[in-house]
C-alpha positions as CSV (number, residue, x, y, z in Angstrom):
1,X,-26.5,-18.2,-26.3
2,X,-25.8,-21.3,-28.1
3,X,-24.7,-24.4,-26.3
4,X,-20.8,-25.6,-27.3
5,X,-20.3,-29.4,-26.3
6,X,-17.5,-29.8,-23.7
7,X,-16.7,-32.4,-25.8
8,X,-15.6,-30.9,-28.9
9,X,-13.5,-32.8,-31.7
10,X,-10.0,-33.6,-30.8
11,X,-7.2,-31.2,-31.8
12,X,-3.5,-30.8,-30.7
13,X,-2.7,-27.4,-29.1
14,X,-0.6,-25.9,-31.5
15,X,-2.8,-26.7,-34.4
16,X,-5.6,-25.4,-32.1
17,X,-3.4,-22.2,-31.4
18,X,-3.3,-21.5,-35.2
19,X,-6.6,-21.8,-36.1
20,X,-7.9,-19.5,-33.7
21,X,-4.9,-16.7,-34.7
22,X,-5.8,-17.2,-38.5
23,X,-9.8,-17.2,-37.4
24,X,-8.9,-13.8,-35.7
25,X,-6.8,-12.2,-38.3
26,X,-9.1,-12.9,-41.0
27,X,-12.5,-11.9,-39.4
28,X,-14.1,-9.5,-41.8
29,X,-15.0,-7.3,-38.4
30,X,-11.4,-6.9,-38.3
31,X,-10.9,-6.6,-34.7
32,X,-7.6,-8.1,-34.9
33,X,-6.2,-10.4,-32.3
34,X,-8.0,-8.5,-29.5
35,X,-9.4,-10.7,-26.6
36,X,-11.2,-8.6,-23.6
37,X,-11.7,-10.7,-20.7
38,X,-15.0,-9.8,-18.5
39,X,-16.7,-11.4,-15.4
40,X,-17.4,-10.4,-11.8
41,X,-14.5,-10.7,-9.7
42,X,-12.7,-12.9,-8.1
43,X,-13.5,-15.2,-11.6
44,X,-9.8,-15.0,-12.1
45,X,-9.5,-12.6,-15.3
46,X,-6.2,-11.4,-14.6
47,X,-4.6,-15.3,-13.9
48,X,-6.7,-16.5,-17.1
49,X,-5.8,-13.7,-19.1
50,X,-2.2,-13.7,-18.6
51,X,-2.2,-17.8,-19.2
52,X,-4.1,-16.9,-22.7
53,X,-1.6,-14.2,-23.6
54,X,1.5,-16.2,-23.3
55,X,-0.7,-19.4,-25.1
56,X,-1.2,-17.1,-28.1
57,X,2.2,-15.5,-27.9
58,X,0.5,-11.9,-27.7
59,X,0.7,-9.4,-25.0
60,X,-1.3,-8.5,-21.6
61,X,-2.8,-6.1,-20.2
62,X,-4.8,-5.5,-17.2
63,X,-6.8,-2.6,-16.8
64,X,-6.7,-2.6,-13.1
65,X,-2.6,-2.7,-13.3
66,X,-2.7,-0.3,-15.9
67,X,-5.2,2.4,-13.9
68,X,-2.4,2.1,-10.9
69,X,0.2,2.9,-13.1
70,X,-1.3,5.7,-14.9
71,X,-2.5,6.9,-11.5
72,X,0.4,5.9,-9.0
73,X,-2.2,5.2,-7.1
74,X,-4.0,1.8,-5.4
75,X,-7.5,1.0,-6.4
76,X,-8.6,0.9,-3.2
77,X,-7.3,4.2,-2.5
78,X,-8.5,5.8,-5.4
79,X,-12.0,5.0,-4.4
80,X,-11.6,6.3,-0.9
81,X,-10.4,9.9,-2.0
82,X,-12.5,10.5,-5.2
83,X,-15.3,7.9,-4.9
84,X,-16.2,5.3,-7.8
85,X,-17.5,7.9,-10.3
86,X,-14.1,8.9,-10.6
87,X,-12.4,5.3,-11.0
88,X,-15.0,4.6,-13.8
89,X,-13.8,7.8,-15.2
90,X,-10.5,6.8,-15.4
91,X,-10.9,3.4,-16.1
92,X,-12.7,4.3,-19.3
93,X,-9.8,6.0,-20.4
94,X,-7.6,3.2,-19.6
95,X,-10.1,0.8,-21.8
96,X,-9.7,2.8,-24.6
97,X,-5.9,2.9,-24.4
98,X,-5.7,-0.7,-24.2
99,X,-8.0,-1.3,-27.2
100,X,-5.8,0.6,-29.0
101,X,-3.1,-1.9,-28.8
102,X,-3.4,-4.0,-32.2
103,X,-2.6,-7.8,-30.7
104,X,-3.4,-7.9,-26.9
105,X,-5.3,-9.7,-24.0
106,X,-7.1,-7.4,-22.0
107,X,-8.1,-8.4,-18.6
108,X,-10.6,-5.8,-17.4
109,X,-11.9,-4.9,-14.0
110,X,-15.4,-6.5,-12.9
111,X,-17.5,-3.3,-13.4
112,X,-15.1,-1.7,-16.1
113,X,-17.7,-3.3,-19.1
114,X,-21.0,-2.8,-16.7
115,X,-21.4,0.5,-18.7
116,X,-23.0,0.3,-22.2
117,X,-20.6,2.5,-24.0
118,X,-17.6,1.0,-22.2
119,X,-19.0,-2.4,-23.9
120,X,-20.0,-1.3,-27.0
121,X,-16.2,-0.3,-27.6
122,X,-15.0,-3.2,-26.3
123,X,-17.6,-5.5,-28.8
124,X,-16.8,-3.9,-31.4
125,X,-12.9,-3.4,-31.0
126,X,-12.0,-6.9,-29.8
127,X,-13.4,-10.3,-29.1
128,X,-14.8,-10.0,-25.8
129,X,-15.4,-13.5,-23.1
130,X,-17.0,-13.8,-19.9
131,X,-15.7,-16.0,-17.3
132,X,-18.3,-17.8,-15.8
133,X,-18.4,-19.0,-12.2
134,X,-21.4,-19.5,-10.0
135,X,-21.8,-16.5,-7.2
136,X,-21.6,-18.9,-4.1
137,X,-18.1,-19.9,-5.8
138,X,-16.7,-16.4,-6.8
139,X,-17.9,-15.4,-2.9
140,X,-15.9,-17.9,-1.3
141,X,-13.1,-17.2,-3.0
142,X,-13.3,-13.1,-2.9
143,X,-13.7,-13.3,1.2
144,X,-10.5,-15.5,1.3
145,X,-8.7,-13.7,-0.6
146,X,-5.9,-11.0,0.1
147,X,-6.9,-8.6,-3.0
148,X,-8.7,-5.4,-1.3
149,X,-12.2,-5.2,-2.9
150,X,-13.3,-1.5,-1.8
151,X,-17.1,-2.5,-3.3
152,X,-18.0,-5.1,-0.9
153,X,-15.8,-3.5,2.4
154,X,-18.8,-2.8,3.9
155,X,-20.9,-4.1,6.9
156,X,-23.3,-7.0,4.7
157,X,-20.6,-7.9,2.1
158,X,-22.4,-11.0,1.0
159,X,-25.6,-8.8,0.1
160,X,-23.7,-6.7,-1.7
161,X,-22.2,-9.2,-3.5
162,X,-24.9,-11.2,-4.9
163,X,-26.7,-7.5,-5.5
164,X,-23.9,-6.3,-7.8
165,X,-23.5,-9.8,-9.3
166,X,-27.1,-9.7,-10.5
167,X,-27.1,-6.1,-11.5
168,X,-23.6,-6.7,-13.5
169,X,-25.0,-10.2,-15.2
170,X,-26.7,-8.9,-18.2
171,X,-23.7,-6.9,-19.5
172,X,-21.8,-10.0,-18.8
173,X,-24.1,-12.2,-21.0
174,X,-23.7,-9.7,-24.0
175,X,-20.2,-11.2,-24.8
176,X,-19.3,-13.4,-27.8
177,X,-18.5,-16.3,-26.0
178,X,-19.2,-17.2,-22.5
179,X,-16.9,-19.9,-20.6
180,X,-18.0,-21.9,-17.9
181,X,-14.5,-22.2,-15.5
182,X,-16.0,-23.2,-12.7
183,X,-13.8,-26.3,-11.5
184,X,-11.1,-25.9,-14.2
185,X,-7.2,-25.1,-13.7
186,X,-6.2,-22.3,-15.4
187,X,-4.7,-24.4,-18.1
188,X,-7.8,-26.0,-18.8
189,X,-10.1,-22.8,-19.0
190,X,-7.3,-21.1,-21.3
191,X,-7.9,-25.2,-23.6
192,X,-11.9,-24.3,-23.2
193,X,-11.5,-20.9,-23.7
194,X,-10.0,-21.1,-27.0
195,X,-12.2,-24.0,-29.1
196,X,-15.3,-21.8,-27.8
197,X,-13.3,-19.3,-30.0
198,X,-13.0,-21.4,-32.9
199,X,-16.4,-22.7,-32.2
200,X,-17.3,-18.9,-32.3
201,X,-15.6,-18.3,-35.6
202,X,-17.0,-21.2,-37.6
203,X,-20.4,-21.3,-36.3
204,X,-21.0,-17.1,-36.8
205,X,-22.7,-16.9,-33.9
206,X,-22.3,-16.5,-29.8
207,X,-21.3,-19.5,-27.5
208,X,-21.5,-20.4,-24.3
209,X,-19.1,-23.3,-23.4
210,X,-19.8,-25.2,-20.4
């Protein structure tokens, strides 16, 4: 991936906003204003991609939240009465349903792209960014946190962790753009997020923006 200054030239929000709509729309790929958000979790998808929705003025949807409504049931139970083969079964159907939608953010779940096909759609449907965060980082804040994570309730969570993070990395670094969030409010990652979009439109080419 190509480096992206944090530093980039100076531009006011809303003519910011604009640019990366019109950049978007007028994409010969023509996938549309479609933004899939992707990283390992606790990276914050679902905060960062409901910020970015209501930035762009389009709507959001997160897979997780969508797979309990289709379902009426919790994640975490699902897992424990069919087993993950079956979540990624139903997940995939909830991807496609959401990449249907013509404008949309898309916050996915952190394994929902760790499947070729599952990414492939997602590439080639929508713009798809990975939330960066260093391991250590996304760890503290996953064992702190309230969210049930059926993957890592086990007895050696941390090596599970760092075992999926490393195995879930390459699909990760297949995105367009990559965004380094690490120490950034959500209102600054939504800022960084979108001139590595522009950056990404004018240069052809995938970013990463630290």
């Amino acid at each position: 991936m190509s480096q992206v200054p944090a530093d980039l030239p100076s531009i006011s929000t809303a003519s910011l906003i604009q640019s990366v709509r019109s950049a978007m729309q007028k994409h010969p790929s023509q996938r549309g204003l479609r933004l899939v958000l992707t990283g390992f979790m606790g990276c914050g998808k679902s905060t960062l991609g409901r910020k970015l929705a209501q930035t762009l003025g389009l709507p959001f949807l997160d897979t997780d939240k969508q797979i309990e409504k289709e379902t009426h049931q919790r994640i975490p139970d699902i897992f424990s009465l069919y087993g993950e083969e079956h979540f990624r079964e139903v997940e995939r159907q909830v991807l496609e349903l959401c990449l249907n939608q013509p404008q949309v953010v898309i916050a996915t779940g952190g394994g929902a792209l760790v499947d070729q096909a599952n990414l492939d759609l997602a590439l080639k449907a929508g713009w798809v960014i990975y939330i960066d965060m260093p391991p250590e980082q996304l760890l503290e804040r996953v064992l702190f946190s309230p969210k049930d994570r059926p993957l890592i309730d086990v007895p050696n969570p941390e090596d599970v962790f760092f075992q999926r993070f490393e195995e879930r990395l390459p699909f990760y670094q297949q995105a367009h753009i990559s965004v380094d969030t690490a120490g950034l409010r959500p209102e600054q990652a939504v800022d960084v997020l979108l001139r590595g979009l522009l950056a990404y439109f004018e240069n052809q080419e995938t970013v990463e923006v630290n």
